[in-house]
C-alpha positions in Angstrom: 17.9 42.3 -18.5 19.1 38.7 -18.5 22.7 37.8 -18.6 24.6 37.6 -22.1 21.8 39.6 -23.4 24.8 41.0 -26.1 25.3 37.4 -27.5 22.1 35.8 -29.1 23.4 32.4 -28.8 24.9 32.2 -25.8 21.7 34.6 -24.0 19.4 31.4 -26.1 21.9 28.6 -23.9 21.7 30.8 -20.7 17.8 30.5 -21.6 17.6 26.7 -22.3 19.6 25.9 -19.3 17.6 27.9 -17.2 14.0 26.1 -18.5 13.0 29.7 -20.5 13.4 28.6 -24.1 12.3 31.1 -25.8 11.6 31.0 -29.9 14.5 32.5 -32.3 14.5 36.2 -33.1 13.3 37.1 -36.5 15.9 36.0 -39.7 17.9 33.8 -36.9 18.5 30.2 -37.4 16.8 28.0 -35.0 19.5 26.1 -32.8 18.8 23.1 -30.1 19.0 26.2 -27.5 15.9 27.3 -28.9 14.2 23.8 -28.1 12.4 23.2 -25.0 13.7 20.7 -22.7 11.9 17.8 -22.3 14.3 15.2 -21.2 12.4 12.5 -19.1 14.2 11.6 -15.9 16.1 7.9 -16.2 13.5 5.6 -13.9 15.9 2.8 -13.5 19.7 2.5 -12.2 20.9 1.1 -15.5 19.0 4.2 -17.6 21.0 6.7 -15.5 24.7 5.0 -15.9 23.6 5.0 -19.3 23.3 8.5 -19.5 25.8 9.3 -17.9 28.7 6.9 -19.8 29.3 4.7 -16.8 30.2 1.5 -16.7 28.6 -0.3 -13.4 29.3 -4.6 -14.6 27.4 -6.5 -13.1 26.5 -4.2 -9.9 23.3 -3.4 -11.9 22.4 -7.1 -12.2 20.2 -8.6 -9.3 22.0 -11.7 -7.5 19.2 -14.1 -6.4 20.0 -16.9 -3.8 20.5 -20.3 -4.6 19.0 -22.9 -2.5 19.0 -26.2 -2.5 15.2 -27.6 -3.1 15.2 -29.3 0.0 15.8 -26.2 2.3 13.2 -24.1 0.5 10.9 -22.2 2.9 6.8 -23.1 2.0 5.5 -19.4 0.6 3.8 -17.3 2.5 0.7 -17.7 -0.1 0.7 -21.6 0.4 0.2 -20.9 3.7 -2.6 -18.5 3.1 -4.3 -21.2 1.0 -3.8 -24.0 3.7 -5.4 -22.0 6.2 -8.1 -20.2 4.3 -8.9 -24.2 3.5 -8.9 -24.8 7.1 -10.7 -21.8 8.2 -13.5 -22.7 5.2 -13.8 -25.9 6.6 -15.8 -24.8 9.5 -18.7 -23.0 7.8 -17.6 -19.5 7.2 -19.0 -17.5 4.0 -15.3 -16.7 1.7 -15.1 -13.4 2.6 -14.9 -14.0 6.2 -12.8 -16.7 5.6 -10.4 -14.8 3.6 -10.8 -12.2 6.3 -9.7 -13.9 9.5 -7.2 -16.1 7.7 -5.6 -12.2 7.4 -6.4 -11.8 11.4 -5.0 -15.3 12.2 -1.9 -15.0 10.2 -0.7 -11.8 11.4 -0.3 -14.0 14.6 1.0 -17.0 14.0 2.7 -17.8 10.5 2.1 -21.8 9.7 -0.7 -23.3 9.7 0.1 -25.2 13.3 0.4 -22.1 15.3 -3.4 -20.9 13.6 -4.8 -24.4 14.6 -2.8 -24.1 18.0 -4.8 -20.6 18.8 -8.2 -21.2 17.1 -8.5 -24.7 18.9 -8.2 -22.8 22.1 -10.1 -20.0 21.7 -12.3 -20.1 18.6 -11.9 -19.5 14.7 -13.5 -16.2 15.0 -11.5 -14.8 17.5 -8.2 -14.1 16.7 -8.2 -11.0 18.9 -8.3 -13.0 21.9 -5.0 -15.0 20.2 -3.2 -11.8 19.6 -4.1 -10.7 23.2 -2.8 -13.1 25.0 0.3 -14.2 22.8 1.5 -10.3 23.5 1.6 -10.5 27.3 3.5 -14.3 27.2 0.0 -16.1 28.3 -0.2 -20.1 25.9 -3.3 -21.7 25.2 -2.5 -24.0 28.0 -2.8 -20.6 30.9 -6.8 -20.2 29.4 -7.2 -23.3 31.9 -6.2 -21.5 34.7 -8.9 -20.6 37.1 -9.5 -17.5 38.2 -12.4 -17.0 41.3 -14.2 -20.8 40.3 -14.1 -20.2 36.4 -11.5 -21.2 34.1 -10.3 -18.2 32.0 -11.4 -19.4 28.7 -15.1 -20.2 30.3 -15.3 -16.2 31.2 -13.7 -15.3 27.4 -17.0 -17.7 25.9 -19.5 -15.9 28.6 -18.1 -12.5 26.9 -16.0 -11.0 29.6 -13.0 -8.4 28.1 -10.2 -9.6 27.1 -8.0 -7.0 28.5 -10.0 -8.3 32.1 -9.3 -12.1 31.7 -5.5 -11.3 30.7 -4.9 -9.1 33.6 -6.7 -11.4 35.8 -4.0 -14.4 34.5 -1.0 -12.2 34.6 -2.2 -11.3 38.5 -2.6 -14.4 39.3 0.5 -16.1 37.6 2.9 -13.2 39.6 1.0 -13.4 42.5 1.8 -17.8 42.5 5.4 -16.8 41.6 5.5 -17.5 38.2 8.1 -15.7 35.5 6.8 -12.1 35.8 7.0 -11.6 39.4 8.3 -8.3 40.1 11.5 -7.7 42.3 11.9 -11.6 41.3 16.0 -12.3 40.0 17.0 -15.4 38.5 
């Protein structure tokens, strides 16, 4: 037995509040109770104030930043382009273009810092960039030489990464560079 069972229309508002709309009893008039709800939710911020009378101004409106021309920032897809065109340039098919231009950029962000890292340690391996970059090594430490052969030289002959940056890191604390332990100052 539901609620206000005694009063048609208010058990037929019970009922529509409820979700159970239920059709009229026979010889009763139909009443928006009776009707199933099927009120779509607002999607936007200025759909709900709407239905719900308020007022927001301007709140609802978006303020975009002015800048002046000159300060503008070069987007993030120009820079895509430049280096996909540099990364063409050397013979790749598009696809792997477009794919280690992805690699490359999720290192370095203009189109310097890609040239910086693929001129030291190939186009095609951005890995070795990222590797490196993360432990503090430069371009410049793939010089260094570690038991008669320069670190870059046993990257090309297909030694591990992980290998050749431990082997710099080792050899950078143990000649007292900026990651020495126990070192202050």
């Amino acid at each position: 037995m539901l609620p206000f069972d005694e009063d048609p229309e208010l058990a037929a508002i019970f009922r529509n509040l409820t979700g159970r709309a239920t059709a009229p009893a026979t010889g009763e008039r139909p009443t928006p109770a009776h009707m199933p709800r099927r009120r779509q939710r607002p999607a936007t911020a200025s759909e709900i104030a709407r239905a719900e009378n308020l007022d927001l101004g301007d709140a609802l409106r978006p303020k975009r930043q002015q800048r002046s021309p000159s300060r503008r920032q070069p987007r993030r897809e120009s820079v895509f382009k430049q280096v996909l065109t540099y990364i063409g340039a050397t013979g790749c098919s598009r696809e792997e273009a477009a794919r280690l231009t992805r690699q490359w950029l999720c290192l370095e962000d203009s189109l310097e810092g890609v040239r910086y890292w693929a001129d030291a340690v190939g186009i095609r391996r951005p890995h070795v960039g990222r590797a490196l970059a993360e432990h503090g090594l430069k371009a410049e430490d793939l010089n260094t030489r570690i038991d008669g052969t320069t670190a870059l030289r046993r990257l090309r002959n297909d030694e591990p990464v992980g290998q050749v940056v431990a082997a710099l890191l080792s050899r950078r604390n143990s000649a007292g560079g900026p990651n020495r332990p126990g070192r202050t100052g």
